[in-house]
C-alpha positions as CSV (number, residue, x, y, z in Angstrom):
1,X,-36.5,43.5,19.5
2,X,-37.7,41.0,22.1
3,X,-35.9,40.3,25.0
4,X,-35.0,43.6,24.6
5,X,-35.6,46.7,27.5
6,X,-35.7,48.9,24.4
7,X,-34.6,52.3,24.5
8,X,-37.6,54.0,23.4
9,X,-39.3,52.4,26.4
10,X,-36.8,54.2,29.1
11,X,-37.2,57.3,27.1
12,X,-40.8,57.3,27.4
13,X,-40.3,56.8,31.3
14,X,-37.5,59.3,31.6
15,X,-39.8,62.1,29.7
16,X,-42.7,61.1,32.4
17,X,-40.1,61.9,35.2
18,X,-39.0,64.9,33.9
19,X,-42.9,66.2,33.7
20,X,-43.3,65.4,37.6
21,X,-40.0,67.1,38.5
22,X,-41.0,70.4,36.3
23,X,-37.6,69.7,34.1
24,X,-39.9,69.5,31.1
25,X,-41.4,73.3,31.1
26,X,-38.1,74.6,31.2
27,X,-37.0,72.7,28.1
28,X,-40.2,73.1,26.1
29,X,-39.8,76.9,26.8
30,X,-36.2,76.6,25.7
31,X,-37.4,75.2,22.4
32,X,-40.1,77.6,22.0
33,X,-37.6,80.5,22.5
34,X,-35.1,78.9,20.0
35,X,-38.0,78.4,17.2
36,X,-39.3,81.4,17.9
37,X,-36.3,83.8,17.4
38,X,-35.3,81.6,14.4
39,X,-38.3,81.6,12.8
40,X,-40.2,84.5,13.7
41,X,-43.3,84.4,16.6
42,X,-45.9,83.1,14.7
43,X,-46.6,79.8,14.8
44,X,-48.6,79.1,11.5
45,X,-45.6,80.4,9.2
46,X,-43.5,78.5,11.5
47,X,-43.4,74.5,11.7
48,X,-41.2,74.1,14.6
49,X,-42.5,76.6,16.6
50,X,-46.1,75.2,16.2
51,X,-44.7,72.0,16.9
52,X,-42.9,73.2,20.1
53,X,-46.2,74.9,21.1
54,X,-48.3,71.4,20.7
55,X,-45.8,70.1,22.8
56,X,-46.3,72.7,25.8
57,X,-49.8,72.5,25.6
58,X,-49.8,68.7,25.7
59,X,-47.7,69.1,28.9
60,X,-50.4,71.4,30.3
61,X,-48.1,74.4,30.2
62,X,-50.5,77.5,30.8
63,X,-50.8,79.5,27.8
64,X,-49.6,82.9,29.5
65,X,-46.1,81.0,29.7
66,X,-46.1,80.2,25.7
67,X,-46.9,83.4,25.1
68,X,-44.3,85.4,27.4
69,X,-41.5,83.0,25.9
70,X,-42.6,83.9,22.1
71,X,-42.2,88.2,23.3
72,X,-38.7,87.1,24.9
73,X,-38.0,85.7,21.8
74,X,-39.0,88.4,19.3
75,X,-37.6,91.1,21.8
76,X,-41.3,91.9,22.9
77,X,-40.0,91.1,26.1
78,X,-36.2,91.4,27.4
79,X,-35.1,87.8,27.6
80,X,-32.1,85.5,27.4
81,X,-30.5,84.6,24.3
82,X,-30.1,81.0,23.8
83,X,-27.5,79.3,21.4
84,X,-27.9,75.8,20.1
85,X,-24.7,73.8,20.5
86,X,-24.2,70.1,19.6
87,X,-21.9,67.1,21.5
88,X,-20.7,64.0,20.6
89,X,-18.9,61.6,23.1
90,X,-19.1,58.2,24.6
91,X,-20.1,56.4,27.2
92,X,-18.9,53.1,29.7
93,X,-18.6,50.4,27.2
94,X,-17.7,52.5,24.1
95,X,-21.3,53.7,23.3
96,X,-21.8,56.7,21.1
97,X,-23.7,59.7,22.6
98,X,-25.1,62.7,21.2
99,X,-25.8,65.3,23.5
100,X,-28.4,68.6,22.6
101,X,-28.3,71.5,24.3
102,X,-29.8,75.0,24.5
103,X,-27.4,77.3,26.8
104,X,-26.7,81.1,27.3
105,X,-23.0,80.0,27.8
106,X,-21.7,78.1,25.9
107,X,-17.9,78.3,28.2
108,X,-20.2,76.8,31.1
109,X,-22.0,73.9,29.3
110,X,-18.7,72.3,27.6
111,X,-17.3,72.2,30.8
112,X,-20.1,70.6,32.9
113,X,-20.9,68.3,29.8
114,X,-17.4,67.4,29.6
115,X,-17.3,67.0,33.7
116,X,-20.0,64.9,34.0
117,X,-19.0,62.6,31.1
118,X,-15.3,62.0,32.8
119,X,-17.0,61.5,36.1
120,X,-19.3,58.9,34.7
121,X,-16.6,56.9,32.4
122,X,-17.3,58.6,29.4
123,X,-15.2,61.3,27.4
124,X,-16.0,64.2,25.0
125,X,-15.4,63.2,21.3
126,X,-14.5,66.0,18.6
127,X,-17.4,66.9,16.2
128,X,-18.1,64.5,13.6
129,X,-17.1,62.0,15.4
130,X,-20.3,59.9,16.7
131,X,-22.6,61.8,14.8
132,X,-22.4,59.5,11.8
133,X,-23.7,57.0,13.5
134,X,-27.4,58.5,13.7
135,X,-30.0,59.8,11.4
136,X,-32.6,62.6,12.1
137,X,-36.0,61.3,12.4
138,X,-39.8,62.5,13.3
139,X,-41.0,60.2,16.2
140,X,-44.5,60.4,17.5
141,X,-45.7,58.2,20.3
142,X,-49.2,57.4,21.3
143,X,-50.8,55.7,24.0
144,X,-52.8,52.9,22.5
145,X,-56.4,53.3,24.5
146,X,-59.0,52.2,21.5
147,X,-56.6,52.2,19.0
148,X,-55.7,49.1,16.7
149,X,-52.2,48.6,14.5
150,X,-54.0,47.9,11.9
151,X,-56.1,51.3,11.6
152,X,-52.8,53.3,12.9
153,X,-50.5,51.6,10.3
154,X,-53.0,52.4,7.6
155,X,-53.2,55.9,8.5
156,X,-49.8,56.5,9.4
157,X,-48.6,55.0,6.2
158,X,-50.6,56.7,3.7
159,X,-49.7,60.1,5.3
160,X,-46.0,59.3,4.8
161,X,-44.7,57.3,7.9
162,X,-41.5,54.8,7.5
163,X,-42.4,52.5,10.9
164,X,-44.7,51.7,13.3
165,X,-43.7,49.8,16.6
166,X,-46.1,48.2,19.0
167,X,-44.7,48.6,22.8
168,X,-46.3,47.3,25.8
169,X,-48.7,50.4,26.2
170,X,-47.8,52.5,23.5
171,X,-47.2,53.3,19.3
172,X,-44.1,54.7,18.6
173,X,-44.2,56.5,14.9
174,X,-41.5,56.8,12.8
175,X,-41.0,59.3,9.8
176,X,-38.1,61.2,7.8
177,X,-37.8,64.8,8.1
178,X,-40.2,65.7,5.4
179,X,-42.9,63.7,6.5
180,X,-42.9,64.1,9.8
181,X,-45.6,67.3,9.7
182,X,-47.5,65.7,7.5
183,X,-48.0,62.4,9.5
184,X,-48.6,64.7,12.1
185,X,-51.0,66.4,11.1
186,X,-53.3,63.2,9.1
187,X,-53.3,62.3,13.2
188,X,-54.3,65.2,14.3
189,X,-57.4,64.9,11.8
190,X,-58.0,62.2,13.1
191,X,-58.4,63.0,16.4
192,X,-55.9,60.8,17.9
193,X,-54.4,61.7,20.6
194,X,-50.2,62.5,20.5
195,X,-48.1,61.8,23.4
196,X,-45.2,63.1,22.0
197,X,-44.2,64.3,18.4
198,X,-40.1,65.1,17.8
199,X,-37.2,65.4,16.0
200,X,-34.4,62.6,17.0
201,X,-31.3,61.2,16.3
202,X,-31.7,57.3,15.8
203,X,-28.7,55.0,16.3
204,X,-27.9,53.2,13.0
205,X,-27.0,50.2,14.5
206,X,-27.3,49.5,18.1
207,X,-24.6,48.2,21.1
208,X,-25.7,45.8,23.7
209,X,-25.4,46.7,27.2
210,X,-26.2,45.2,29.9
211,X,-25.3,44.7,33.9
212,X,-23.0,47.3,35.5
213,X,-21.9,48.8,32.5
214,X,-25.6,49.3,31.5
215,X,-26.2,50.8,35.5
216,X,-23.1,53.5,34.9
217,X,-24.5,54.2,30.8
218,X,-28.0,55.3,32.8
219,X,-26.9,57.0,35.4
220,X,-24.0,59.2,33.2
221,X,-27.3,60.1,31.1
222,X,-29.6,60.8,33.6
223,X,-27.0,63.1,35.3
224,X,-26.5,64.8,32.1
225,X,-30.3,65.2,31.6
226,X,-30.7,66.7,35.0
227,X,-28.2,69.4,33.8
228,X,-30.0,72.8,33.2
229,X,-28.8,73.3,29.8
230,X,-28.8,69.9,28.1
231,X,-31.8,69.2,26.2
232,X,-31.5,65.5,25.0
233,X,-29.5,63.0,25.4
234,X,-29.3,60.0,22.6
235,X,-27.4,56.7,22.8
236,X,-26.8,53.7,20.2
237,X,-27.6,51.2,23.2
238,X,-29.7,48.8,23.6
239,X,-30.1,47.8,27.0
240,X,-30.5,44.4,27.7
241,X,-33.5,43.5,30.2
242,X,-32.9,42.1,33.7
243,X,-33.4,38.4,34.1
């Protein structure tokens, strides 16, 4: 969408930020834990896991790190036991959120969520109630160095891929849940270099937002993001760029 600040844009930056801060090893090793007690410790009969393990090393996480947080997770190692736990709510301006977390209690994080939402001019929703509004989706980013659309579409495509959208400096891949390995790994053959490879929730349709109501939506989701226990956070705005 042109004219558009779009929201995969301020996602990419926000990830970026969270790598200088060190937020992002202690969510990768979250999701490492999480894949790894749910689908046992090794990664080749275990998509997510692999997937999650690609991801640390991407982020230069050191492989003695990886490893500790797979024995924590198959009781190799005493460790904490994470639960998986799902919010829906809303935002200034009515916008649907979704909200992922990985927490040890889960008494602690409905509170904070909930605190941080109010304090923001949002609210908590009940479950089922914003959740409609998204579908699950593989994304994969890139940084476009030497490649063209027209090789990356043809790849991308043949291995599976629903969309491919040129940003200013990047690719941004999309897939459904079944292809999502798949296009992965017809890239990794490749040898083209991932940025980022996930599981998300995509807004359906998208809200425009824009001024001060746009300034509150950011900073309610960055102060949720900066919340130990929240993973993601995913919105159906579309923020409208500064003239």
């Amino acid at each position: 969408m042109s004219g558009h600040s779009k929201w995969s844009t301020i996602k990419r930056k926000k990830a970026a930020q969270d790598a200088k801060r060190g937020k992002l090893f202690t969510k990768l090793i979250k999701e490492i834990t999480i894949a790894a007690r749910q689908g046992g410790g090794d990664p080749e009969g275990n998509p997510r896991l692999r997937l999650a393990i690609d991801n640390a090393k991407a982020a230069n996480m050191p492989a003695e790190n990886i490893d500790r947080a797979i024995k924590k997770a198959t009781g190799e190692l005493e460790g904490v036991d994470y639960m998986e736990i799902k919010y829906e709510g809303y935002g200034p301006g009515g916008v649907a959120l979704l909200i992922e977390s990985m927490t040890d209690n889960k008494n602690r994080t409905v509170a904070e969520v909930r605190h941080l939402l109010n304090k923001h001019g949002g609210s908590l929703g009940e479950s089922g109630s914003v959740a409609w509004m998204f579908d699950h989706k593989g994304i994969i980013t890139l940084p476009k160095q030497d490649l063209t659309e027209d090789d990356l579409m043809e790849i991308a495509l043949e291995a599976g891929a629903e969309d491919l959208q040129t940003e200013e400096d990047f690719f941004e891949i999309t897939t459904d849940l079944d292809s999502f390995e798949k296009v992965r790994k017809a890239l990794i053959e490749k040898n083209i270099e991932i940025e980022n490879a996930s599981l998300q929730w995509i807004a359906k349709n998208n809200v425009e937002v824009s001024g001060e109501t746009a300034e509150k939506l950011l900073k309610l989701i960055e102060s949720l993001e900066d919340n130990d226990d929240v993973q993601n956070v995913y919105t159906n705005a579309d923020f409208a760029e500064e003239e």
